[in-house]
Backbone as XML, in Angstrom:
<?xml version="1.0"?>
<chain id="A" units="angstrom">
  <residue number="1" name="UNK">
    <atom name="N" x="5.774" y="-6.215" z="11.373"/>
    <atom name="CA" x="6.005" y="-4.873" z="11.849"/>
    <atom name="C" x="5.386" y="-3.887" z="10.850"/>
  </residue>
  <residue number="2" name="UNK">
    <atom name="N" x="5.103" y="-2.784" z="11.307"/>
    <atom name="CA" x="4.424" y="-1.933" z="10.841"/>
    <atom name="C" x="5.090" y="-0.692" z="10.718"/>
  </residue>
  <residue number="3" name="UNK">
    <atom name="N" x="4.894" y="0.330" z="9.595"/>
    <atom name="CA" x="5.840" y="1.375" z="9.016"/>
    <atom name="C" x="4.857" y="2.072" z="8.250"/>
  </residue>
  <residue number="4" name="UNK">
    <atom name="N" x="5.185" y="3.489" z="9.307"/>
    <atom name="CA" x="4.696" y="4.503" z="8.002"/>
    <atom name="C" x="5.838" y="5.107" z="7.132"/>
  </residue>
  <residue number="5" name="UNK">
    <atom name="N" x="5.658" y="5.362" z="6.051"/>
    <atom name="CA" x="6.763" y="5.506" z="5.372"/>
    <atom name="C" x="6.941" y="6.937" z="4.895"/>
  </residue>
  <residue number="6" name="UNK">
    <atom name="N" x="7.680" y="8.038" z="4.371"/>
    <atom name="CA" x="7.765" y="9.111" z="4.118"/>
    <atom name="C" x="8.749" y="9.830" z="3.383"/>
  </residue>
  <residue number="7" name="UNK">
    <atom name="N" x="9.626" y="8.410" z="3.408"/>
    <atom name="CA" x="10.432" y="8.569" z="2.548"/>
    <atom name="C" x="10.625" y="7.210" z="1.737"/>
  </residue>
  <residue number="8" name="UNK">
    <atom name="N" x="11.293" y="7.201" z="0.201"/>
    <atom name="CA" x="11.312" y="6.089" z="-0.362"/>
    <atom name="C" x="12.328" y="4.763" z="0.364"/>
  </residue>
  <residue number="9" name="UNK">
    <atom name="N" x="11.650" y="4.123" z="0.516"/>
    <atom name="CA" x="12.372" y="2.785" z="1.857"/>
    <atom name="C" x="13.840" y="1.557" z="1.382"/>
  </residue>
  <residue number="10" name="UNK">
    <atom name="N" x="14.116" y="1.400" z="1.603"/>
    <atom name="CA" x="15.428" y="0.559" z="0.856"/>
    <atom name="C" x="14.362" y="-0.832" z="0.831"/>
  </residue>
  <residue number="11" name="UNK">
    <atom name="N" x="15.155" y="-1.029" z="-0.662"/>
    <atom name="CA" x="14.862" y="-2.043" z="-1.133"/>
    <atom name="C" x="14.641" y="-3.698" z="-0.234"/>
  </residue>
  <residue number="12" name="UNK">
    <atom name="N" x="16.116" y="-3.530" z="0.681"/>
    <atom name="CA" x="16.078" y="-4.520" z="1.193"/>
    <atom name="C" x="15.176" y="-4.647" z="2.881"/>
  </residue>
  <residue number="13" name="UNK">
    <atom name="N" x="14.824" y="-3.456" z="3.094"/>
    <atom name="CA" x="13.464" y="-3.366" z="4.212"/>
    <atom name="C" x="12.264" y="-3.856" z="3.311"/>
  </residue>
  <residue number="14" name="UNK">
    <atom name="N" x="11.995" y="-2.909" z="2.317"/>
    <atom name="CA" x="10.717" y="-3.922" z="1.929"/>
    <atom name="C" x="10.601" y="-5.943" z="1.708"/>
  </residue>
  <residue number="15" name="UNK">
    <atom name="N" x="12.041" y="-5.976" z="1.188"/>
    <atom name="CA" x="11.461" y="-7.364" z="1.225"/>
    <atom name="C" x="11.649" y="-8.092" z="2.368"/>
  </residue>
  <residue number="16" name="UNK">
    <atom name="N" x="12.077" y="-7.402" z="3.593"/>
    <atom name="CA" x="11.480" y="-7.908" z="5.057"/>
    <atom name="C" x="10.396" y="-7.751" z="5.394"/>
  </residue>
  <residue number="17" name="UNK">
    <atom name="N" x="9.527" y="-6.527" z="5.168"/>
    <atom name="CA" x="8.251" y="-6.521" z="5.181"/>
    <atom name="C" x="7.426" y="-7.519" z="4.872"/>
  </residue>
  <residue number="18" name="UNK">
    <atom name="N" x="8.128" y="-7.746" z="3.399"/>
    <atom name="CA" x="6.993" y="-9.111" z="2.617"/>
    <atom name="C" x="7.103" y="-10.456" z="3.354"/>
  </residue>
  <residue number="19" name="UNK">
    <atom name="N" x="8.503" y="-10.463" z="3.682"/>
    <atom name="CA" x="8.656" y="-11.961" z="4.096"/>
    <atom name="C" x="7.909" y="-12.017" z="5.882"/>
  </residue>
  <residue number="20" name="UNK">
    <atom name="N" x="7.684" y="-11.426" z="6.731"/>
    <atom name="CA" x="7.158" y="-11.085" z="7.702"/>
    <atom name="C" x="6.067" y="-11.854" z="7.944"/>
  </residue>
  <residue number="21" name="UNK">
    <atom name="N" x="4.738" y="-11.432" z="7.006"/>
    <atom name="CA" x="3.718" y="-12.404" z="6.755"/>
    <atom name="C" x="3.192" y="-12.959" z="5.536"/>
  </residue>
  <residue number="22" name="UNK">
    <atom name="N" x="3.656" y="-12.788" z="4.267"/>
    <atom name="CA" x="2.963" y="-13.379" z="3.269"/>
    <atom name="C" x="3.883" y="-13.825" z="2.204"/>
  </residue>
  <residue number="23" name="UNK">
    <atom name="N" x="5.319" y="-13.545" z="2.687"/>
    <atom name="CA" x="6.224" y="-14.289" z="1.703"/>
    <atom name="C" x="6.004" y="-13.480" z="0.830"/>
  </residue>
  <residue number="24" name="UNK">
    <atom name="N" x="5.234" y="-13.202" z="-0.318"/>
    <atom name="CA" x="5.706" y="-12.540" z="-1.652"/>
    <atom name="C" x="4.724" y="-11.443" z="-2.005"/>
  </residue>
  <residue number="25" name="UNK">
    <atom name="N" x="4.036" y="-10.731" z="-1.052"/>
    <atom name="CA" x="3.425" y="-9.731" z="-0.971"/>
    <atom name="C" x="3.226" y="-8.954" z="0.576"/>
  </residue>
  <residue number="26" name="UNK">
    <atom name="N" x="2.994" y="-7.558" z="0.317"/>
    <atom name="CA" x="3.185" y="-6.398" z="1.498"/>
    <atom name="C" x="1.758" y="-6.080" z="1.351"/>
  </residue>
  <residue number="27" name="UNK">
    <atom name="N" x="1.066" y="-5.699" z="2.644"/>
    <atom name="CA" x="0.036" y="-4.781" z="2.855"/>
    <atom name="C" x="0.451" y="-3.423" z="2.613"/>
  </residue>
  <residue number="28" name="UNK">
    <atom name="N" x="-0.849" y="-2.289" z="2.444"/>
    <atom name="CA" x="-0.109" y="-1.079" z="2.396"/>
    <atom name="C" x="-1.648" y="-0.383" z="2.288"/>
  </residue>
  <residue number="29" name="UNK">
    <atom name="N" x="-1.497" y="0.541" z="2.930"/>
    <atom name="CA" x="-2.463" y="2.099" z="3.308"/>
    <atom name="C" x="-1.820" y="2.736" z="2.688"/>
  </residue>
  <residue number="30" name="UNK">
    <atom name="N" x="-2.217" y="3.713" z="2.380"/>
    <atom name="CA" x="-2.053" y="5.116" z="1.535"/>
    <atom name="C" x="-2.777" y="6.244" z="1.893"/>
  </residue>
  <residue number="31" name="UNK">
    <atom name="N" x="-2.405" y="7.183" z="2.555"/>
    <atom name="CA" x="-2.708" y="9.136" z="2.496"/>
    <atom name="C" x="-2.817" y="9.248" z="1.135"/>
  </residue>
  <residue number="32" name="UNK">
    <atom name="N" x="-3.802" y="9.479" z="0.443"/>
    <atom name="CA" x="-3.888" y="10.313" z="-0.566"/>
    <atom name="C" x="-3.286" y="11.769" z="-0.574"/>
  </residue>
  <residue number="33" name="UNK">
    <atom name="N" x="-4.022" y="12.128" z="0.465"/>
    <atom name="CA" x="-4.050" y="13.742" z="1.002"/>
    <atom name="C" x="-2.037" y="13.910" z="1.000"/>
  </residue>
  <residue number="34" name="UNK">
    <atom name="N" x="-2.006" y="13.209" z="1.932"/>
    <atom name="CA" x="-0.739" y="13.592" z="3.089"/>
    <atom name="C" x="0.854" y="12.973" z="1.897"/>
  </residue>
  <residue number="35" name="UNK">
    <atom name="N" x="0.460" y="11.647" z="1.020"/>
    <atom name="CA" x="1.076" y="10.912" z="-0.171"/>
    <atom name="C" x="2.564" y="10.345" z="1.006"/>
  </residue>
  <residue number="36" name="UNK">
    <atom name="N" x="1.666" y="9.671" z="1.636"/>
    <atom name="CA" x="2.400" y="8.445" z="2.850"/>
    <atom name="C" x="1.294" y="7.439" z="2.708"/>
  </residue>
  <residue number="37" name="UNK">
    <atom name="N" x="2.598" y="6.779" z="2.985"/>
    <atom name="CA" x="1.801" y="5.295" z="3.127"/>
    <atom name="C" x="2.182" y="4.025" z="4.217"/>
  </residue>
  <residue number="38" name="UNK">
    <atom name="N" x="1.422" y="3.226" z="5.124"/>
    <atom name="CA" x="1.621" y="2.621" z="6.304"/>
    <atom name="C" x="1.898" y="1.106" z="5.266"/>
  </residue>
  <residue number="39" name="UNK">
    <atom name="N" x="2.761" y="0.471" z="5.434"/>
    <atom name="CA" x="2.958" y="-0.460" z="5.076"/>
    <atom name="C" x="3.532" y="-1.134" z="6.028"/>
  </residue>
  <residue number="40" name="UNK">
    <atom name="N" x="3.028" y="-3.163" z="6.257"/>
    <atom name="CA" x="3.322" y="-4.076" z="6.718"/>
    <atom name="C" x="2.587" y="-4.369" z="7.628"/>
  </residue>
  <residue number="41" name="UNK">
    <atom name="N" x="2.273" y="-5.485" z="8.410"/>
    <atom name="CA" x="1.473" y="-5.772" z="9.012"/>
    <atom name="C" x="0.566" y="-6.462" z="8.551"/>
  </residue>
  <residue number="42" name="UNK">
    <atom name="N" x="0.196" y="-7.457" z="9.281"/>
    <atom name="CA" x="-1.287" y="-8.343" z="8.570"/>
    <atom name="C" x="-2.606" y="-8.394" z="8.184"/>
  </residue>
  <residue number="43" name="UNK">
    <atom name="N" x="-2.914" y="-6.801" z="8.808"/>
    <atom name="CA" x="-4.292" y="-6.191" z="8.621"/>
    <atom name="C" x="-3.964" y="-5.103" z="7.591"/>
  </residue>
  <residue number="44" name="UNK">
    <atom name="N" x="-5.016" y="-4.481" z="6.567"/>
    <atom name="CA" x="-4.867" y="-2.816" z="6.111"/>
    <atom name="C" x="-5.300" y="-2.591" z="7.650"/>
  </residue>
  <residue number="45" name="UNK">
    <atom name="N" x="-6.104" y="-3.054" z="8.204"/>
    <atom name="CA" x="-6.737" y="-2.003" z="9.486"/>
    <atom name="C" x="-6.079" y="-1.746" z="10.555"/>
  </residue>
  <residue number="46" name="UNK">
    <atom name="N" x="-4.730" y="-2.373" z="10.154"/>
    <atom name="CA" x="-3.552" y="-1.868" z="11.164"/>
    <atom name="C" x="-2.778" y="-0.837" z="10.602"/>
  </residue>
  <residue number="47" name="UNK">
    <atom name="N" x="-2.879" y="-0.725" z="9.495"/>
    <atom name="CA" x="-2.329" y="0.594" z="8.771"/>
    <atom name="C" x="-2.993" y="1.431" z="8.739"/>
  </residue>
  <residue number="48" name="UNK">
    <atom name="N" x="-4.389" y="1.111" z="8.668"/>
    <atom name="CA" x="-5.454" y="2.171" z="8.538"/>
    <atom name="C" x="-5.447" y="3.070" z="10.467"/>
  </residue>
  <residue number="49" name="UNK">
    <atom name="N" x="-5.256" y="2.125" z="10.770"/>
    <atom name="CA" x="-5.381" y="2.748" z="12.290"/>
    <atom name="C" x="-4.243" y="3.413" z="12.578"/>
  </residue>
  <residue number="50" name="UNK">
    <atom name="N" x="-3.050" y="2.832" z="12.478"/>
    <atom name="CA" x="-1.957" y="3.731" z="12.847"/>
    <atom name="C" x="-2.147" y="4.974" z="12.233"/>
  </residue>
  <residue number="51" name="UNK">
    <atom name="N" x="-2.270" y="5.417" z="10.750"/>
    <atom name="CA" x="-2.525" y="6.345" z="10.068"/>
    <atom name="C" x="-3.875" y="7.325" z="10.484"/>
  </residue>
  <residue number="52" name="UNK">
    <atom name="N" x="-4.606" y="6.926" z="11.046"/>
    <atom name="CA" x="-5.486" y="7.626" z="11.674"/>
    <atom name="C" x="-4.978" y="8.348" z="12.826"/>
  </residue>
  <residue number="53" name="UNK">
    <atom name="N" x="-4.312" y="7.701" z="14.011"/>
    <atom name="CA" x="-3.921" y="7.919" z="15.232"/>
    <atom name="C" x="-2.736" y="8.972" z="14.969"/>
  </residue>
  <residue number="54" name="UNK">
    <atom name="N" x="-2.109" y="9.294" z="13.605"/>
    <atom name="CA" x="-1.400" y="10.142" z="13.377"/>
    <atom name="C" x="-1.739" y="11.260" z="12.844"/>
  </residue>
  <residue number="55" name="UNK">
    <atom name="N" x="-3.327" y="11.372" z="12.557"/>
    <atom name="CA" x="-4.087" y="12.530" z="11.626"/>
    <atom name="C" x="-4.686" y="12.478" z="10.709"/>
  </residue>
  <residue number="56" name="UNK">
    <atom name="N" x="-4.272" y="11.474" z="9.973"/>
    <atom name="CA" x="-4.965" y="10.858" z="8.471"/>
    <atom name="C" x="-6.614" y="11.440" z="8.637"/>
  </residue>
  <residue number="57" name="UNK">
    <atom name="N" x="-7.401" y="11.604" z="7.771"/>
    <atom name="CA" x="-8.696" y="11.514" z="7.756"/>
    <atom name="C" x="-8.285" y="10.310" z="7.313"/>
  </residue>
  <residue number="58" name="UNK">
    <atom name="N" x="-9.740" y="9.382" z="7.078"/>
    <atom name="CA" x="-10.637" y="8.173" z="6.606"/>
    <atom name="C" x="-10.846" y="8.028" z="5.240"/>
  </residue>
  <residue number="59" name="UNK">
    <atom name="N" x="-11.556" y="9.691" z="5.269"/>
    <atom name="CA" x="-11.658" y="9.088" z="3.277"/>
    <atom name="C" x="-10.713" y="9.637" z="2.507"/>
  </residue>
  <residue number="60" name="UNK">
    <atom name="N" x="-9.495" y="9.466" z="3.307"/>
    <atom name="CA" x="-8.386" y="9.983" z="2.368"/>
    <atom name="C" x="-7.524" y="8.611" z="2.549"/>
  </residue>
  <residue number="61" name="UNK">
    <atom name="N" x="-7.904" y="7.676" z="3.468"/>
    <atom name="CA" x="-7.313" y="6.255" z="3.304"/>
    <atom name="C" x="-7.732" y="5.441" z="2.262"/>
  </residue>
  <residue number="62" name="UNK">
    <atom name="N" x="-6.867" y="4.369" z="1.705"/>
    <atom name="CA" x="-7.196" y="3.250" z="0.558"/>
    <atom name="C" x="-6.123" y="2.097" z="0.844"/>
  </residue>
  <residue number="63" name="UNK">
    <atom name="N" x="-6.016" y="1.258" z="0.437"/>
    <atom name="CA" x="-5.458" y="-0.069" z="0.979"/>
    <atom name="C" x="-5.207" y="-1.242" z="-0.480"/>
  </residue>
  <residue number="64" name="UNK">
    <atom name="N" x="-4.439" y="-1.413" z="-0.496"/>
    <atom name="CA" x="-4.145" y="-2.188" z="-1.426"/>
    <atom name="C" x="-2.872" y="-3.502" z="-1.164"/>
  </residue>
  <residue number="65" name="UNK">
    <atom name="N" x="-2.587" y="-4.202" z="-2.042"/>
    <atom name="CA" x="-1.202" y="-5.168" z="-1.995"/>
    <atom name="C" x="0.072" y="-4.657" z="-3.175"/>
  </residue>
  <residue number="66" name="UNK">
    <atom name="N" x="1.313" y="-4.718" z="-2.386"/>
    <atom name="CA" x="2.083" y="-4.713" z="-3.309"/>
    <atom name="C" x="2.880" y="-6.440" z="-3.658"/>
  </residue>
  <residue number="67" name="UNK">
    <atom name="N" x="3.013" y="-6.618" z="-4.517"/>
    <atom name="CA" x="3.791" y="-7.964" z="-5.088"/>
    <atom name="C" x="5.119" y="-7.823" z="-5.942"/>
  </residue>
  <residue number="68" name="UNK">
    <atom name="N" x="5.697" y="-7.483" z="-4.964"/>
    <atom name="CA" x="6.981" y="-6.851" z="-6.099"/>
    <atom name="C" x="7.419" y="-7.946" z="-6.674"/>
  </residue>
  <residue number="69" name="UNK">
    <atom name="N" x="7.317" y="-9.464" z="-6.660"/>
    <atom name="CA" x="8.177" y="-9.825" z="-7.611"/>
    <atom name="C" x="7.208" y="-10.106" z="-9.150"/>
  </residue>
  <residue number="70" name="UNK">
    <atom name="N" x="5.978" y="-9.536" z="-9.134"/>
    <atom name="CA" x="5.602" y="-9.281" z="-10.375"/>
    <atom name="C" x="5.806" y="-8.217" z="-11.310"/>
  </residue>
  <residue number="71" name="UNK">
    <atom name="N" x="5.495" y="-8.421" z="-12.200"/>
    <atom name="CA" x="5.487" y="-7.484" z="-13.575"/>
    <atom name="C" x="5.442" y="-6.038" z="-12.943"/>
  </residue>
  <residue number="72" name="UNK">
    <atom name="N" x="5.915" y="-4.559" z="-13.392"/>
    <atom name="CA" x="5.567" y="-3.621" z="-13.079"/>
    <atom name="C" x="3.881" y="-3.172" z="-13.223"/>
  </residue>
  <residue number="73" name="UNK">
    <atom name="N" x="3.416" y="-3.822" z="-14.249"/>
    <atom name="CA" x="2.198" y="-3.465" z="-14.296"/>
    <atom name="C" x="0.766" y="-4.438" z="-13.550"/>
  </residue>
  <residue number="74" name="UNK">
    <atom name="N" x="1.803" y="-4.860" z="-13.060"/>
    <atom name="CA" x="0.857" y="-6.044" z="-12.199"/>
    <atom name="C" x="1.180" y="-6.332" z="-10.655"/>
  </residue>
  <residue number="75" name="UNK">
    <atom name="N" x="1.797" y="-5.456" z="-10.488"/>
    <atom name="CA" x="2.243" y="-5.702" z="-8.469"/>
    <atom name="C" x="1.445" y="-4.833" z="-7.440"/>
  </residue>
  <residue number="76" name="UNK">
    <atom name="N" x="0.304" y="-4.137" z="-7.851"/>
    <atom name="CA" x="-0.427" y="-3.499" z="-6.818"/>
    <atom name="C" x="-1.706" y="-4.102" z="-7.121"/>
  </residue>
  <residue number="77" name="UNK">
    <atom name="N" x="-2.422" y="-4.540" z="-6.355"/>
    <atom name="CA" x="-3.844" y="-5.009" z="-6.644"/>
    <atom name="C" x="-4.112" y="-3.601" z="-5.210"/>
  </residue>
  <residue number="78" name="UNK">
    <atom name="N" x="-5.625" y="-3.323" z="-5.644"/>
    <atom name="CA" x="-6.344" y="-1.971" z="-4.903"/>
    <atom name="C" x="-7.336" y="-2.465" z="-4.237"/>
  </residue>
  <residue number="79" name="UNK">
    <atom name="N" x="-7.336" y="-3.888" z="-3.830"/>
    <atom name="CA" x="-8.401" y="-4.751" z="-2.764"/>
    <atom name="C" x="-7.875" y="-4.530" z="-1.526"/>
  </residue>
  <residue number="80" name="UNK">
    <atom name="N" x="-8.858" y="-4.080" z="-0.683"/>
    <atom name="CA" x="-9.224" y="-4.595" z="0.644"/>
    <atom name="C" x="-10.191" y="-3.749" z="1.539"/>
  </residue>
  <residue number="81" name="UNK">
    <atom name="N" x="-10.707" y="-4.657" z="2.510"/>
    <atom name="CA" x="-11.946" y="-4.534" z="3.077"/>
    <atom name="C" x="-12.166" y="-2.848" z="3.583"/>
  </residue>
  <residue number="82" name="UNK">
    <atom name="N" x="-11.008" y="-2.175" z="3.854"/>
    <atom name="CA" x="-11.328" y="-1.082" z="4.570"/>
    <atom name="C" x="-11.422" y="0.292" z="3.371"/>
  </residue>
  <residue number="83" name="UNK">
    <atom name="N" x="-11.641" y="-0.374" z="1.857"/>
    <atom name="CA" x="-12.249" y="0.348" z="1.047"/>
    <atom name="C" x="-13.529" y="0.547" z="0.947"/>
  </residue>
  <residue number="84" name="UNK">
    <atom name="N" x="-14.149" y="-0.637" z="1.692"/>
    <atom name="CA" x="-15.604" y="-0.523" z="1.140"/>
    <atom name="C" x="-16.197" y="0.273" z="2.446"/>
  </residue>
  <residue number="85" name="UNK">
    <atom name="N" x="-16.633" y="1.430" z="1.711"/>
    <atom name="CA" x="-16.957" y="2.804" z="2.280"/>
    <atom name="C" x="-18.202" y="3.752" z="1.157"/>
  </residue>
  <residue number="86" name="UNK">
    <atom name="N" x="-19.431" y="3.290" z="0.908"/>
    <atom name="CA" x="-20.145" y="3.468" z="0.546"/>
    <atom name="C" x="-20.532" y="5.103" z="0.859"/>
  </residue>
  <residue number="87" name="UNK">
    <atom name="N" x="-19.750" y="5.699" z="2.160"/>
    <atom name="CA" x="-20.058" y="7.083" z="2.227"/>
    <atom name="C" x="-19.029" y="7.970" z="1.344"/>
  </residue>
  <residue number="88" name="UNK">
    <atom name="N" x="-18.032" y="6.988" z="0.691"/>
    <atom name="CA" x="-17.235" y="8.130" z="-0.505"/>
    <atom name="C" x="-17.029" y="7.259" z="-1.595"/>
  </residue>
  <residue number="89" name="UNK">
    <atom name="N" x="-18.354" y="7.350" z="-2.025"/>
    <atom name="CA" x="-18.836" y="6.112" z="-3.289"/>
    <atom name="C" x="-18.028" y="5.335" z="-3.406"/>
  </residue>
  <residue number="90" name="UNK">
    <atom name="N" x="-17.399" y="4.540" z="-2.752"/>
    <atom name="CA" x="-16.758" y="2.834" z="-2.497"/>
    <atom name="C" x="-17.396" y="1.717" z="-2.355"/>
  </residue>
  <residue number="91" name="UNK">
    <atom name="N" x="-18.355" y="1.295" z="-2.867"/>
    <atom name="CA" x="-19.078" y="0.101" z="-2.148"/>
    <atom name="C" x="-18.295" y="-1.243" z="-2.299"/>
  </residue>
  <residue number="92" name="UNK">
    <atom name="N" x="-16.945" y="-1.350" z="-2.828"/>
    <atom name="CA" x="-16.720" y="-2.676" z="-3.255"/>
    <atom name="C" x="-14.980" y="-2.370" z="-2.561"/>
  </residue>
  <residue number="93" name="UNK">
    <atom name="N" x="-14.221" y="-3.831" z="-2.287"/>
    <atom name="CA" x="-13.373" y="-3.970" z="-1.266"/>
    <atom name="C" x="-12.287" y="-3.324" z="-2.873"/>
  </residue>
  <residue number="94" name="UNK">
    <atom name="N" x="-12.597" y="-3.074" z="-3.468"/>
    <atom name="CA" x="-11.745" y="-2.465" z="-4.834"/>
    <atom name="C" x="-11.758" y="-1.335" z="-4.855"/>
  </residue>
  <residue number="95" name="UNK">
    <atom name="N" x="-10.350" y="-0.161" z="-5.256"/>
    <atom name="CA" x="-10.762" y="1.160" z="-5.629"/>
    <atom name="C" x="-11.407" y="1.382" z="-6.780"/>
  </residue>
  <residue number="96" name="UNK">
    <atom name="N" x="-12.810" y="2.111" z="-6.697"/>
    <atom name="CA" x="-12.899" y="2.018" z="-7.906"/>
    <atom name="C" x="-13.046" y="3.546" z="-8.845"/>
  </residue>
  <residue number="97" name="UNK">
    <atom name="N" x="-12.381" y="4.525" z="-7.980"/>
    <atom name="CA" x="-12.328" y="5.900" z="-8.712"/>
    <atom name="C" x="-10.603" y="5.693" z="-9.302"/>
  </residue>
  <residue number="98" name="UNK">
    <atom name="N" x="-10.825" y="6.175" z="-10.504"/>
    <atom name="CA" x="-9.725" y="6.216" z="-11.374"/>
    <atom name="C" x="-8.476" y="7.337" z="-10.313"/>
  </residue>
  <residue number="99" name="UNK">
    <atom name="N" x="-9.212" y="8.257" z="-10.549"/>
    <atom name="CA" x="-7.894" y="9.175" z="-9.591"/>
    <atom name="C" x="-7.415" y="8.685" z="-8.332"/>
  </residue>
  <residue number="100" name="UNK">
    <atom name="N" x="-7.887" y="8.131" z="-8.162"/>
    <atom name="CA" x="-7.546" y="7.303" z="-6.132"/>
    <atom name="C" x="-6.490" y="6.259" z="-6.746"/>
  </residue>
  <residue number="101" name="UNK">
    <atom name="N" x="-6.876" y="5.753" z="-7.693"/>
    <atom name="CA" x="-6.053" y="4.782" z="-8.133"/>
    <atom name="C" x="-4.646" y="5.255" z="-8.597"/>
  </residue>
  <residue number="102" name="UNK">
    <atom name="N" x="-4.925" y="6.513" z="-9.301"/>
    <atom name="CA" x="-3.433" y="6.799" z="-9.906"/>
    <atom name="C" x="-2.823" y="7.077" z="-8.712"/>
  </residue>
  <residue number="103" name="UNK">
    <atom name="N" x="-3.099" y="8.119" z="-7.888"/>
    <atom name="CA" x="-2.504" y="8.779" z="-6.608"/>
    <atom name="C" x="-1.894" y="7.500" z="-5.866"/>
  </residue>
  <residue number="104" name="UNK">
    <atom name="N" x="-2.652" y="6.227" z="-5.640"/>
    <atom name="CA" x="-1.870" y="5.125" z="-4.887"/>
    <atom name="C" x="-1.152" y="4.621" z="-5.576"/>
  </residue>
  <residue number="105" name="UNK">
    <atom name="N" x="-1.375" y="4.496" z="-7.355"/>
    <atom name="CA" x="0.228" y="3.867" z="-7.632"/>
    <atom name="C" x="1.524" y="4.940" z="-7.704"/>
  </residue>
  <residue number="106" name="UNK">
    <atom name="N" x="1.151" y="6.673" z="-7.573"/>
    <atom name="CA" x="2.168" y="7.318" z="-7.536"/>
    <atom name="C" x="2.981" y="7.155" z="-6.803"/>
  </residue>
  <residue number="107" name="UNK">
    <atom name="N" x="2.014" y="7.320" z="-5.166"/>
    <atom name="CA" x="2.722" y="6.976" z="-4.110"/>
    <atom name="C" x="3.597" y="5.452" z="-3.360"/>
  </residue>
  <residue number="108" name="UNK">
    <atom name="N" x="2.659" y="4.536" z="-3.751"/>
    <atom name="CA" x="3.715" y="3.699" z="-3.847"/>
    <atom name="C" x="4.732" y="3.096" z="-4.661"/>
  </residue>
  <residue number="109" name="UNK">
    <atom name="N" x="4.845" y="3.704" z="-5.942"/>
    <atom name="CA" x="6.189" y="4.154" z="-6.824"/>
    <atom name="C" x="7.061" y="4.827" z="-5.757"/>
  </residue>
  <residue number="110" name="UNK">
    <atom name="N" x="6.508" y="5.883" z="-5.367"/>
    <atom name="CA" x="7.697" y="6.863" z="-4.981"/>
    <atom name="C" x="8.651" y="6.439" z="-3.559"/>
  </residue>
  <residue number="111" name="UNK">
    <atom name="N" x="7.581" y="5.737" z="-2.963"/>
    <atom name="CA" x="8.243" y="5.348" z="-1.316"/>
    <atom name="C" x="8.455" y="3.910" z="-1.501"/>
  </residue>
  <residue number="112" name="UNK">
    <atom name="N" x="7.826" y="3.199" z="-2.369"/>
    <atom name="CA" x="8.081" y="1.574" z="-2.349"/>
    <atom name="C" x="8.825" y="1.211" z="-3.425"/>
  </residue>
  <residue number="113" name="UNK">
    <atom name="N" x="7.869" y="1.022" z="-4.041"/>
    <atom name="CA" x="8.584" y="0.306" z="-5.294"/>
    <atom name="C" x="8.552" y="0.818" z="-6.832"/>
  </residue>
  <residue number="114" name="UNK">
    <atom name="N" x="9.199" y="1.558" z="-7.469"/>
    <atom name="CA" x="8.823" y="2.226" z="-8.603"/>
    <atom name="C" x="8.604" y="0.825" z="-9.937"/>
  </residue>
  <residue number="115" name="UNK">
    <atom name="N" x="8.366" y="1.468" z="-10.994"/>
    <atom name="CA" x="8.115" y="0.370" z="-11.828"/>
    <atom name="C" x="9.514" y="-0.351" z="-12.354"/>
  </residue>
  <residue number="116" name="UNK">
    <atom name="N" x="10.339" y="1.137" z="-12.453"/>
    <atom name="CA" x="11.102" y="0.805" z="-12.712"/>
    <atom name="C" x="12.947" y="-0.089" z="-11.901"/>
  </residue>
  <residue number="117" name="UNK">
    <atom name="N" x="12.243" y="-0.140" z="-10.576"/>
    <atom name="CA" x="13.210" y="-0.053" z="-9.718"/>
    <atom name="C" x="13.846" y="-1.376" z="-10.335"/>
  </residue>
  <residue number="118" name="UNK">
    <atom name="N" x="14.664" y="-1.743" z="-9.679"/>
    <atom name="CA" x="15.631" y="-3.259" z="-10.066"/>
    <atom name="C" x="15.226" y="-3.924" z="-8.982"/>
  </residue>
  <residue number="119" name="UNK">
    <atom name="N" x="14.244" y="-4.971" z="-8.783"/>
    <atom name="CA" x="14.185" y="-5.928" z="-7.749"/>
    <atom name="C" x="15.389" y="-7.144" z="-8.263"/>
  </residue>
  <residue number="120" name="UNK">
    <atom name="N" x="15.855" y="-7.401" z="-7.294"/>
    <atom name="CA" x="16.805" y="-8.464" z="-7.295"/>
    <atom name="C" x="16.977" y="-9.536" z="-7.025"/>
  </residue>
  <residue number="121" name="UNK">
    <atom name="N" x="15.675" y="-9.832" z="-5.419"/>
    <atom name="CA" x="15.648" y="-11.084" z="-4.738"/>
    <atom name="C" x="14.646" y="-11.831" z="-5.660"/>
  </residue>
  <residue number="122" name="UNK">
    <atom name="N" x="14.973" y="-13.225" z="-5.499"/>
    <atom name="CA" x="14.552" y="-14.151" z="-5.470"/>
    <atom name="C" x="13.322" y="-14.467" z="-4.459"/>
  </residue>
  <residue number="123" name="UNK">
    <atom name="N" x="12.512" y="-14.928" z="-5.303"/>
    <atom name="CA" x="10.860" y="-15.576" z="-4.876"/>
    <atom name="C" x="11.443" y="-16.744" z="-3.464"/>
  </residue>
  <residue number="124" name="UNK">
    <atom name="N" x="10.352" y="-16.225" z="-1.846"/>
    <atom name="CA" x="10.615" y="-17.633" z="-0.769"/>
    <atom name="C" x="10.948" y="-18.888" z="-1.301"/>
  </residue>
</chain>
């Protein structure tokens, strides 16, 4: 299932999200602009689309994974395919502008998972 989010989500929805399709990681889109983010689902390009169909521009989308049961400094990787967008210097499935990057770990701190939050569950 798929969720745009807008407010910070309970703990125990996200780890239905994860368990949904990948067991120990969530998909997730990000509004830069708008600082929402579409999370769940098996595609970014299902996040990317819902988020469009709601107003989003394109090059204000980015896509990444969250892994909450890792390290705080290690649970967002900034891969996936619907980054590579060579018309807003993206050529690689990675973010690779520093500010895009901070803005997506702000935002998914603030609605997902902060660094500091207390995850509790146990790994599938």
């Amino acid at each position: 299932m798929l969720h745009i989010v807008t407010e910070k989500i309970a703990t125990l929805e996200l780890l239905k999200l994860c368990r949904e399709y990948f067991g120990t990681m969530v998909k997730f889109v990000v509004d830069c602009k708008l600082g929402i983010v579409a999370v769940g689902g098996e595609m970014h390009s299902d996040g990317e689309a819902l988020l469009l169909q709601q107003g989003s521009r394109q090059s204000d989308l980015w896509g990444g994974n969250l892994y909450p049961w890792n390290t705080p400094e290690s649970r967002i990787e900034f891969t996936s395919f619907i980054n590579i967008r060579p018309v807003d210097d993206n050529a690689s499935m990675e973010i690779l502008d520093g500010d895009i990057k901070k803005r997506t770990v702000e935002i998914v701190s603030r609605l997902l998972l902060a660094p500091d939050d207390q995850w509790e569950y146990s790994k599938p």
